[in-house]
C-alpha positions as CSV (number, residue, x, y, z in Angstrom):
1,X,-1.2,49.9,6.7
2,X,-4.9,50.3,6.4
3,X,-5.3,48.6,3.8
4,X,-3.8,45.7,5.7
5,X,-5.4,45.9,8.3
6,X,-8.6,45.8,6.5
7,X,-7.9,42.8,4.5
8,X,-6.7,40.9,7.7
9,X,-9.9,41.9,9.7
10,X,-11.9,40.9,6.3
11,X,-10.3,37.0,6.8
12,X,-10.7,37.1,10.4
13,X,-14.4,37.3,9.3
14,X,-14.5,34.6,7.0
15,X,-12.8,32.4,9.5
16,X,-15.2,32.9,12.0
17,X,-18.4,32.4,9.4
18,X,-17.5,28.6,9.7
19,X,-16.8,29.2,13.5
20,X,-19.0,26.8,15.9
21,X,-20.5,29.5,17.3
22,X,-22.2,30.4,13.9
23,X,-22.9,26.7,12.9
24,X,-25.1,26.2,16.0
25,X,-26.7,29.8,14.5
26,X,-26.9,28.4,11.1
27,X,-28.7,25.7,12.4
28,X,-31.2,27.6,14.7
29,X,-32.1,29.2,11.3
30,X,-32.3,25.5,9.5
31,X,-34.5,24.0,12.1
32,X,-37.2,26.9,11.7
33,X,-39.0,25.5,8.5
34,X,-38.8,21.6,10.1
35,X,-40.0,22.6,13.2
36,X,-42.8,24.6,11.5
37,X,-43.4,21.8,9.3
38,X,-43.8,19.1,11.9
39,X,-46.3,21.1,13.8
40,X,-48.2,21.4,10.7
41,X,-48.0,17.9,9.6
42,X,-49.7,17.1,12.7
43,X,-49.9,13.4,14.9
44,X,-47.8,13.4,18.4
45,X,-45.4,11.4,16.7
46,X,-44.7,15.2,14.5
47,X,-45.4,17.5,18.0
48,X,-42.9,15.6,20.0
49,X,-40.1,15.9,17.3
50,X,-41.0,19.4,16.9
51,X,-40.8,20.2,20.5
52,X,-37.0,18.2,20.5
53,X,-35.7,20.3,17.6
54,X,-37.3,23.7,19.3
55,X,-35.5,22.4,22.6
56,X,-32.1,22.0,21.0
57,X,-32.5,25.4,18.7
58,X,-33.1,27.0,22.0
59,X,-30.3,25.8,23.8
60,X,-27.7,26.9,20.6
61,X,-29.1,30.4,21.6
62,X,-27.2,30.7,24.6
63,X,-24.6,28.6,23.6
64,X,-23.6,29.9,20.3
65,X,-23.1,33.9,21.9
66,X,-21.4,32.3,25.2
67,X,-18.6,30.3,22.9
68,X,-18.0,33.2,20.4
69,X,-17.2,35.0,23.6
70,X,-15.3,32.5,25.3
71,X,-13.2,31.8,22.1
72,X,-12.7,34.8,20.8
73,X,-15.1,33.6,18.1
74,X,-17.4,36.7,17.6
75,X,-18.1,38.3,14.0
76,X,-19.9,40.7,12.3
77,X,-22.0,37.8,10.6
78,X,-23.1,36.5,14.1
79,X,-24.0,39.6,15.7
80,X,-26.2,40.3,12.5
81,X,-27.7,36.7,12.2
82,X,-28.1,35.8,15.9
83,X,-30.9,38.0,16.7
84,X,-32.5,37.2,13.6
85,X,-32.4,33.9,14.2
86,X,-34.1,34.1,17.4
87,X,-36.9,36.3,16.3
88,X,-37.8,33.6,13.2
89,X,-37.8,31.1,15.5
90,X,-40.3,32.7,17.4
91,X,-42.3,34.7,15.1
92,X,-42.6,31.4,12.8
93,X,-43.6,29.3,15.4
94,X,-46.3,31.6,16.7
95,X,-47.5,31.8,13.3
96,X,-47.6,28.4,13.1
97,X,-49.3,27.3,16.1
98,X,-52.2,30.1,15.0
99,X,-52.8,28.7,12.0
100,X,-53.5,25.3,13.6
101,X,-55.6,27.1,16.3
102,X,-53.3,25.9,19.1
103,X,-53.4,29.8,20.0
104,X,-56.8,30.5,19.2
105,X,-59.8,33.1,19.8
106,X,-58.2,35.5,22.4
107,X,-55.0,34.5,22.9
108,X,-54.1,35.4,19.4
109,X,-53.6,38.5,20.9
110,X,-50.9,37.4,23.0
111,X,-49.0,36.5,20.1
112,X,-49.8,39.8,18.5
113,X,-48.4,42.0,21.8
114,X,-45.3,39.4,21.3
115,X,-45.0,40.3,17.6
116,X,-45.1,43.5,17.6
117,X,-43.3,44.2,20.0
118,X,-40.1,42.2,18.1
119,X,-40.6,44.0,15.0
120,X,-40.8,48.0,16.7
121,X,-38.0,46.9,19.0
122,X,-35.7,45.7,16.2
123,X,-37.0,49.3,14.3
124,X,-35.2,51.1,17.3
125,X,-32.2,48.8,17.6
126,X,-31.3,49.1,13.7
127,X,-32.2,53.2,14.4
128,X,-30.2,53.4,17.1
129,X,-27.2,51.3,16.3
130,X,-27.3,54.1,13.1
131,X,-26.2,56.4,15.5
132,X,-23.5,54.6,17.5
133,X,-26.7,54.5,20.5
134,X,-26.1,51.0,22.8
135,X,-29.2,49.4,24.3
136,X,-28.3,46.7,26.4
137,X,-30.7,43.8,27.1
138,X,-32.1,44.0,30.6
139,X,-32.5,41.5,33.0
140,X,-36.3,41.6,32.8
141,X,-36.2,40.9,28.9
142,X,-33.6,37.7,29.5
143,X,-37.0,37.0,32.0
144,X,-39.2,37.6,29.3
145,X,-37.3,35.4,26.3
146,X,-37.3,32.8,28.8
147,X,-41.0,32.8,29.6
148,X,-41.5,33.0,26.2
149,X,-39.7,30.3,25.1
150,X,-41.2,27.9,28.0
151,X,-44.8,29.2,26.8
152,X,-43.8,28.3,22.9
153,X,-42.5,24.6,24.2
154,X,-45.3,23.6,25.7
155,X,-47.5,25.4,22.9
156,X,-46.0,22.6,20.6
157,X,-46.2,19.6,22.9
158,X,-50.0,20.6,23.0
159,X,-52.6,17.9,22.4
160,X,-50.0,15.3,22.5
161,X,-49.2,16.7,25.6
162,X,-52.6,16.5,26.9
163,X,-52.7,13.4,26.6
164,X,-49.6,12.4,28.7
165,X,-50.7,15.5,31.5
166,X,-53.8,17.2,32.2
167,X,-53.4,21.1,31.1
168,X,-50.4,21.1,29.0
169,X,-51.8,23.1,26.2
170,X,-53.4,25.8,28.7
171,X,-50.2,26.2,31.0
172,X,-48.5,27.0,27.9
173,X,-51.4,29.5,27.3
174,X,-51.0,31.0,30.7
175,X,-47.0,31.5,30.0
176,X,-47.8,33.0,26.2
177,X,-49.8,35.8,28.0
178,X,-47.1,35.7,31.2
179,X,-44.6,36.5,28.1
180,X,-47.0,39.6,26.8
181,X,-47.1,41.0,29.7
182,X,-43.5,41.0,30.3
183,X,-42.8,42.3,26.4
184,X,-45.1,45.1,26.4
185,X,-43.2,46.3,29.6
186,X,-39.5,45.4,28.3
187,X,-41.2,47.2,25.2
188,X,-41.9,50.4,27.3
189,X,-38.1,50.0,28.9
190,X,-36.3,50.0,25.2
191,X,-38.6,53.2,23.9
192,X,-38.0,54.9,27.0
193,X,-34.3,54.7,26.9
194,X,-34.4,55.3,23.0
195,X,-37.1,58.1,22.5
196,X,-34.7,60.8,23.2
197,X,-32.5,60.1,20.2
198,X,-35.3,59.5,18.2
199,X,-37.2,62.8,18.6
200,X,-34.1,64.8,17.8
201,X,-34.1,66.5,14.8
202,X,-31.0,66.5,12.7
């Protein structure tokens, strides 16, 4: 009966790999290198497609977890790839608008704080899920994804969007450090609730 019951959950799975749900993640993770490719290519013509391709790879994030839901559509694969998919959006991007000094001088920093902050969280989640431990996503840190994501779309409009509105490239500035602010306390929040299980010795 296991057995069965292993082999039926195993083509449940493989169902739901070609679900719509994990398309619209597939295709976060596709747009990634175009959108990073635009930005470096450079011209507005480049920015502006970038910034419609971020746009719609931001919107599959809520749509492709809401659907699973709604549908009964929710998988191992898509719980695994979802939040990857967000944080390579993000960390490429960042990376990306560096390197073409977008974020420059000492608002690199703000990118670090975001950064890092991904990478040690991610640390505790993959700890933590280890030990059966839930941390659930706050309302603050649904705040702080959304901040970000507004800071990172403006950050790729840029100087074409300077040109078409005064201030573009440094309200997008201003939300990048609005973003930091809010990670290094959603940061604080996840080690908080986590530190316990990860001080006790086994």
């Amino acid at each position: 009966m296991s057995d069965a019951v292993t082999k039926l959950a195993q083509k449940e799975s493989q169902r739901h790999a070609l679900s719509l749900p994990n398309m619209l993640t597939y295709g976060r993770l596709v747009a990634v290198p175009v959108v990073a490719g635009l930005i470096l290519w450079g011209g507005d013509a480049a920015r502006w497609t970038a910034l419609a391709l971020f746009i719609a790879a931001a919107i599959t994030d809520f749509f492709d977890g809401y659907l699973a839901r709604r549908w009964g559509q929710q998988s191992a694969l898509g719980r695994m790839l979802d939040p990857i998919a967000d944080k390579v959006l993000v960390a490429v991007v960042l990376l990306v608008l560096t390197t073409d000094r977008t974020i420059d001088d000492a608002h690199i920093w703000a990118a670090i704080i975001i950064l890092t902050r991904e990478v040690l969280v991610s640390g505790l989640r993959e700890f933590l899920a280890e030990l059966r431990v839930s941390v659930p996503v706050t309302k603050v840190a649904k705040w702080k994804t959304t901040v970000q994501l507004i800071a990172i779309g403006f950050l790729i409009a840029g100087p074409a969007g300077d040109k078409i509105l005064p201030y573009v490239s440094e309200f997008g500035l201003f939300c990048l450090w609005i973003a930091a602010a809010l990670t290094l306390y959603t940061g604080y929040d996840y080690f908080r609730a986590g530190i316990g299980h990860v001080m006790e010795d086994k």
